[in-house]
Jmol script that loads the backbone (N, CA, C; Angstrom):
load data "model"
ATOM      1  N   UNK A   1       5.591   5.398 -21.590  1.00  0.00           N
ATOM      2  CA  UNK A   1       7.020   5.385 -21.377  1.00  0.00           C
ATOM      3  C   UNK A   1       7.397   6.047 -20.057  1.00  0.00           C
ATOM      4  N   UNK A   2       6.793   7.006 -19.781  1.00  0.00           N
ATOM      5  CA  UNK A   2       6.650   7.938 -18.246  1.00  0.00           C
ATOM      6  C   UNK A   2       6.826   7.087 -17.112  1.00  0.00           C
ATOM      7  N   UNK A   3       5.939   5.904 -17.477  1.00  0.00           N
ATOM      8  CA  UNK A   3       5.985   4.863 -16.003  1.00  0.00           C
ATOM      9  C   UNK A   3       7.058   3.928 -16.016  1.00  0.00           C
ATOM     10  N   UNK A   4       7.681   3.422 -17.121  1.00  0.00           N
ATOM     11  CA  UNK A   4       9.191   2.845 -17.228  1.00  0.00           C
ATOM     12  C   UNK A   4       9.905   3.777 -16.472  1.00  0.00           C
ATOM     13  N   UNK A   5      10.286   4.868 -16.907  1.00  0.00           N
ATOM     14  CA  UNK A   5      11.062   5.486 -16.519  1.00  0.00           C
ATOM     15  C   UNK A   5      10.846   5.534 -14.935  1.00  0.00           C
ATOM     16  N   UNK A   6      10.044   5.888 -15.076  1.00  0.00           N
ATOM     17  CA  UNK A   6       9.846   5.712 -13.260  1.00  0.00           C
ATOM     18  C   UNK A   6      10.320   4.696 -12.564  1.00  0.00           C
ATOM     19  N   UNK A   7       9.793   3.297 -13.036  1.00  0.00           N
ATOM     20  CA  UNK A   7      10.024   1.798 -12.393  1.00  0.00           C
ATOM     21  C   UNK A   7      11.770   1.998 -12.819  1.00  0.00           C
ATOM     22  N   UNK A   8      12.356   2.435 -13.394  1.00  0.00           N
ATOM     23  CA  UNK A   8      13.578   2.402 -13.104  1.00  0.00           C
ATOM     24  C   UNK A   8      14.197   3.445 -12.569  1.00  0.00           C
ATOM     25  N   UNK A   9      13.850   4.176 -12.229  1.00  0.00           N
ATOM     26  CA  UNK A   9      14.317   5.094 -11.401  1.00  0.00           C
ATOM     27  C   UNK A   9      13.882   4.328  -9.931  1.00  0.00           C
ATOM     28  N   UNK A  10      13.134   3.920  -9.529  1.00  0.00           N
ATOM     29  CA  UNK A  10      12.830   3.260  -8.013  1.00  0.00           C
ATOM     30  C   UNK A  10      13.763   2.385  -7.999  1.00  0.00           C
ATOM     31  N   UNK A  11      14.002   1.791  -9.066  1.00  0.00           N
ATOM     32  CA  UNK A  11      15.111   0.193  -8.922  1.00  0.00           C
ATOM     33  C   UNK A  11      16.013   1.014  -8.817  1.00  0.00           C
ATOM     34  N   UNK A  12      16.708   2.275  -9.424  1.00  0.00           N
ATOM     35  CA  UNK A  12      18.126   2.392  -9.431  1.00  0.00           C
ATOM     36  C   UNK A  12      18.484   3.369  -7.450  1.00  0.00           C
ATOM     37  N   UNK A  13      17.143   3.643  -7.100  1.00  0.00           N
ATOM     38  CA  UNK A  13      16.754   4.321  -5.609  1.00  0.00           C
ATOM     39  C   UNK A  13      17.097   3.275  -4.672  1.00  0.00           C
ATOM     40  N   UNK A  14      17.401   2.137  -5.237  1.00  0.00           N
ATOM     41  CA  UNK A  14      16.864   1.048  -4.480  1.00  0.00           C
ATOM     42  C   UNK A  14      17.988   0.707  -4.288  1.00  0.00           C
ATOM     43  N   UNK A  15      18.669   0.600  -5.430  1.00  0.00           N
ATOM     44  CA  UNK A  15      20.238   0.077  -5.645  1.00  0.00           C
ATOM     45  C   UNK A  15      21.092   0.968  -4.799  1.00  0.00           C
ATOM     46  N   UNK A  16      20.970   1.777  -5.089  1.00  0.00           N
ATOM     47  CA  UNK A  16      21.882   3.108  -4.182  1.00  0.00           C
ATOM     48  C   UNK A  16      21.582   2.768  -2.732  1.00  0.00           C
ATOM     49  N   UNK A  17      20.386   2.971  -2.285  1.00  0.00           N
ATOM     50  CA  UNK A  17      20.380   2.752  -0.821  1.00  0.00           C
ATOM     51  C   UNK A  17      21.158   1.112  -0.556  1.00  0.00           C
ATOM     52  N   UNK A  18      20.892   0.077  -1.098  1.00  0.00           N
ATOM     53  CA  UNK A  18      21.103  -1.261  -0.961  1.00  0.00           C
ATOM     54  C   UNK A  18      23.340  -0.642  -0.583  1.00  0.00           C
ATOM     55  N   UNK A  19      23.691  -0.458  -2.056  1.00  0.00           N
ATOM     56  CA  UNK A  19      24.952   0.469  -2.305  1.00  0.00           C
ATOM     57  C   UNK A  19      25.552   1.228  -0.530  1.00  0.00           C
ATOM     58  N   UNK A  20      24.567   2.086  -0.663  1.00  0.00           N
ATOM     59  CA  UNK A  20      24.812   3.496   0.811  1.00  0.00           C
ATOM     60  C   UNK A  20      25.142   2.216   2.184  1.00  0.00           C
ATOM     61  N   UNK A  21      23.844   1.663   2.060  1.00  0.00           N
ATOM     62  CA  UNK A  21      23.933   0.164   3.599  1.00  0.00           C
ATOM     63  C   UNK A  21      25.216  -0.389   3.821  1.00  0.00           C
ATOM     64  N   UNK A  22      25.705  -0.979   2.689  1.00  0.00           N
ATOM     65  CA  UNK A  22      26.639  -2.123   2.327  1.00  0.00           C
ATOM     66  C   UNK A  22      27.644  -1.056   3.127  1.00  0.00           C
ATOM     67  N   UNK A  23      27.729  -0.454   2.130  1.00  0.00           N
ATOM     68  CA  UNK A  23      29.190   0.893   2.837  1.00  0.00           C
ATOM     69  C   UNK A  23      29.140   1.131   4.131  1.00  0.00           C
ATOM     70  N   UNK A  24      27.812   1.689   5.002  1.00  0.00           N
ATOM     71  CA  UNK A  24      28.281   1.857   6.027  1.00  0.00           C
ATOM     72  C   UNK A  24      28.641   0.116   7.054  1.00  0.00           C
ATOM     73  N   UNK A  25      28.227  -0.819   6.796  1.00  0.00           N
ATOM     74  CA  UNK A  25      28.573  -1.877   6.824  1.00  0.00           C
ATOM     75  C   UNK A  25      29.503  -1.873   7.270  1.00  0.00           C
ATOM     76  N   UNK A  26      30.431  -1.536   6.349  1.00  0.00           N
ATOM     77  CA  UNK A  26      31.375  -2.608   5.629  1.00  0.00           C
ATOM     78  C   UNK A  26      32.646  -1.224   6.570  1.00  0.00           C
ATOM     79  N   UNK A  27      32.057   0.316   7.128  1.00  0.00           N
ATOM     80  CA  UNK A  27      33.289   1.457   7.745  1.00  0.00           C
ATOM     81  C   UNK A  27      33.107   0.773   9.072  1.00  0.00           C
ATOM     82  N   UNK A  28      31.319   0.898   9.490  1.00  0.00           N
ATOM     83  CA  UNK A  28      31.870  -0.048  10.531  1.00  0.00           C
ATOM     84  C   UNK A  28      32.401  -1.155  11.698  1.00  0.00           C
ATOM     85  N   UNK A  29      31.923  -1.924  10.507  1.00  0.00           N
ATOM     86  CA  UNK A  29      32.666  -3.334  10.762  1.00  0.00           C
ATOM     87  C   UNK A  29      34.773  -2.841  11.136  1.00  0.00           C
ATOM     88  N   UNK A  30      35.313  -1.885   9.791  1.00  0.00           N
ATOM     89  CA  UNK A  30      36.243  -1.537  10.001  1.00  0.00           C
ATOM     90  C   UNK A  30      36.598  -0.783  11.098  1.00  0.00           C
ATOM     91  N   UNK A  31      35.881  -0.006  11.550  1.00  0.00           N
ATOM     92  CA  UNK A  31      35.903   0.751  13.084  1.00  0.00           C
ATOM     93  C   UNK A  31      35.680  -0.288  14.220  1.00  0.00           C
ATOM     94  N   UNK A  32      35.472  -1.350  14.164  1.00  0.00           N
ATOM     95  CA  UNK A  32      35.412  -2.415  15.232  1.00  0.00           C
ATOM     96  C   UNK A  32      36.453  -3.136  15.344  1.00  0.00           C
ATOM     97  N   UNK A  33      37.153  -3.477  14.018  1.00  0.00           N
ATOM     98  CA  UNK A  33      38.250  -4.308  14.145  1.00  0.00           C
ATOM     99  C   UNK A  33      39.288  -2.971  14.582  1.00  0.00           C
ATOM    100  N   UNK A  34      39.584  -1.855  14.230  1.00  0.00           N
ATOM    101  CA  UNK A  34      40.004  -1.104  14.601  1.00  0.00           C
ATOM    102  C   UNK A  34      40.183  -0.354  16.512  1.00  0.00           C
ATOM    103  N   UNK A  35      38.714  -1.484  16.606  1.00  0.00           N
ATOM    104  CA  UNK A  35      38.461  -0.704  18.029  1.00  0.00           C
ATOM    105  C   UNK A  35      38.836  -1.706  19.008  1.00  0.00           C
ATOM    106  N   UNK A  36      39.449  -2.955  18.467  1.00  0.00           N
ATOM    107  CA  UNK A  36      39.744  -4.097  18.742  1.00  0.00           C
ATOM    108  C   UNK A  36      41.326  -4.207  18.274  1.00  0.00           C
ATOM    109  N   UNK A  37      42.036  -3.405  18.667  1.00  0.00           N
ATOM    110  CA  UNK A  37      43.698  -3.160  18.328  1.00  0.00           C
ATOM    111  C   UNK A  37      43.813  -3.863  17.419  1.00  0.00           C
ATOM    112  N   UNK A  38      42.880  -3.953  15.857  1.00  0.00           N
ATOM    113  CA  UNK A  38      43.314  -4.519  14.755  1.00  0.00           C
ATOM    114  C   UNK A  38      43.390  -6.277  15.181  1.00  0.00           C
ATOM    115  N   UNK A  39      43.255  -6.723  16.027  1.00  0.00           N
ATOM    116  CA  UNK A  39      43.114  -8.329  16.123  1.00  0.00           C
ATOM    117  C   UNK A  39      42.542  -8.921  15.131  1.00  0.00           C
ATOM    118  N   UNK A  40      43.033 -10.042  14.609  1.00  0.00           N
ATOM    119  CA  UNK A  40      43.058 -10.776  13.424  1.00  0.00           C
ATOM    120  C   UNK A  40      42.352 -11.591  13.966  1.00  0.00           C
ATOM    121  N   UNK A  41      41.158 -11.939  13.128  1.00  0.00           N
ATOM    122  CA  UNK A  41      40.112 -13.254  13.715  1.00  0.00           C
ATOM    123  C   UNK A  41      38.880 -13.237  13.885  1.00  0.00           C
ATOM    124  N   UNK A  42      38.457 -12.321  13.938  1.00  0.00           N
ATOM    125  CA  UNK A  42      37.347 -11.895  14.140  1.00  0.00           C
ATOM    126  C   UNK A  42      36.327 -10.664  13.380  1.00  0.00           C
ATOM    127  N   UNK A  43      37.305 -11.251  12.057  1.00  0.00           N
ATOM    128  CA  UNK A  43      36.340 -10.387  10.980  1.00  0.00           C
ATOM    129  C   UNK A  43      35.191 -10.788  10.902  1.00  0.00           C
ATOM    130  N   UNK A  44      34.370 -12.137  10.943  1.00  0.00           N
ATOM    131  CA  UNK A  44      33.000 -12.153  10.872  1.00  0.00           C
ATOM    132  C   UNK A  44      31.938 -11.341  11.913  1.00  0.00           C
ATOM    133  N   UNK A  45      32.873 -12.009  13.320  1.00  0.00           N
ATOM    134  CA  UNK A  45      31.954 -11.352  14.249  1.00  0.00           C
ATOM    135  C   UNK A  45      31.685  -9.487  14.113  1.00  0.00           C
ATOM    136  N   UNK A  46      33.255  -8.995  13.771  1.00  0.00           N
ATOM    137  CA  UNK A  46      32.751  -7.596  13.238  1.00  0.00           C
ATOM    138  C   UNK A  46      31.779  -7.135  12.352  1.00  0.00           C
ATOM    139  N   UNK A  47      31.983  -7.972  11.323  1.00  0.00           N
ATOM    140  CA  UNK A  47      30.503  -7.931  10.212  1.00  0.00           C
ATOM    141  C   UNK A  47      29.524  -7.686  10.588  1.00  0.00           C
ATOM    142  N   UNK A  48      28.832  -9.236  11.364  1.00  0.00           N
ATOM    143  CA  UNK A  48      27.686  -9.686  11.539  1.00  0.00           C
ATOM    144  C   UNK A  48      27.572  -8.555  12.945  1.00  0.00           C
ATOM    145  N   UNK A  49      28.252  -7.828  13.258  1.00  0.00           N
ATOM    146  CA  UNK A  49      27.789  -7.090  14.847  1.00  0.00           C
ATOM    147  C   UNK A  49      27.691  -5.334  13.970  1.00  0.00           C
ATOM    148  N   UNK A  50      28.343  -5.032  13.086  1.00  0.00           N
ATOM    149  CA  UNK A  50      28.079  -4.151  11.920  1.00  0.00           C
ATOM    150  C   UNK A  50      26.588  -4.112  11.654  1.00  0.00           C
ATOM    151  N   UNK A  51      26.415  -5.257  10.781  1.00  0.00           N
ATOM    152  CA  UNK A  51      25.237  -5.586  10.137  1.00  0.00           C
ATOM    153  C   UNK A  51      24.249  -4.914  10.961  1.00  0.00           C
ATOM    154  N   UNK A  52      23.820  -6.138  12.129  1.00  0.00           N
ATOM    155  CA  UNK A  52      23.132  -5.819  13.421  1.00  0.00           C
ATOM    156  C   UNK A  52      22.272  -4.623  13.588  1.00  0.00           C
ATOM    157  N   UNK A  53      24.163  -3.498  13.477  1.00  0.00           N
ATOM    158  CA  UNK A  53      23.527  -2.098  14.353  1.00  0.00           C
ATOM    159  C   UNK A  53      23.286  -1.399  13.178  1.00  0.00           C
ATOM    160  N   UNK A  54      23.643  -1.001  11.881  1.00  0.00           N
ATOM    161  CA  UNK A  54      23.184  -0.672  10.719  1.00  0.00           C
ATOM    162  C   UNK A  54      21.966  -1.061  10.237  1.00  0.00           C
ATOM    163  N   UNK A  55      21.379  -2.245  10.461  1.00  0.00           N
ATOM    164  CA  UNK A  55      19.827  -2.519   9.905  1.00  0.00           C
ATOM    165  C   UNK A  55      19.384  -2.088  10.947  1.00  0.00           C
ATOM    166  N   UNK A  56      19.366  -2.350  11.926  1.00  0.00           N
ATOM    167  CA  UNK A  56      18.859  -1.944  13.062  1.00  0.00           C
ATOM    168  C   UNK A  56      18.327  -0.190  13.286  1.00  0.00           C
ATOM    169  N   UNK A  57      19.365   0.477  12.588  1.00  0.00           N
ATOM    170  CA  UNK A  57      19.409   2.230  12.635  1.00  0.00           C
ATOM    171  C   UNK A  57      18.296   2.364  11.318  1.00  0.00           C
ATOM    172  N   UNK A  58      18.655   1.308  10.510  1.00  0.00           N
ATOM    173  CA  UNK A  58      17.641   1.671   9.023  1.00  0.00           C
ATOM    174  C   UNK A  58      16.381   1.150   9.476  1.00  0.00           C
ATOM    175  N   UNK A  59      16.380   0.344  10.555  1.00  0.00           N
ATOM    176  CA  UNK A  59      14.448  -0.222  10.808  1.00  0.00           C
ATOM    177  C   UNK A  59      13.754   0.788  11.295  1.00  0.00           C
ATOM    178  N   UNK A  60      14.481   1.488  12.187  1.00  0.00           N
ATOM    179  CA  UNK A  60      13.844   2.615  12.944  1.00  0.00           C
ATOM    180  C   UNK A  60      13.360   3.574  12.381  1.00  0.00           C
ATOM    181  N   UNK A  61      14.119   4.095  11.417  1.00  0.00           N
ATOM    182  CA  UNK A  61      13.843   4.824  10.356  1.00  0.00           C
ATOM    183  C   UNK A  61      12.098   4.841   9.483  1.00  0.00           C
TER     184      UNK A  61
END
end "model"
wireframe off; spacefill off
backbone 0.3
color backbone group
């Protein structure tokens, strides 16, 4: 039972970080459109330029 517990404790380690990513994502993507006098239109490109530098900080890692 020791090693269940374990294998779910890694999945729920897993979830959280997956969780922690998304979030910083998702502030700043919002700090871009923000840094972009709020202009309407270009929520993807904020995303996907979010995304980018956030995986990017977690590869290095």
């Amino acid at each position: 039972m020791g090693k269940e517990k374990k294998e779910a404790n890694k999945g729920n380690s897993s979830e959280t970080n997956r969780e922690a990513t998304q979030e910083e994502i998702r502030a700043l993507a919002y700090q871009l459109f923000c840094e972009c006098e709020c202009a309407h239109g270009h929520d993807v490109e904020h995303w996907l330029e979010a995304e980018r530098r956030v995986l990017s900080r977690h590869q290095e890692n």
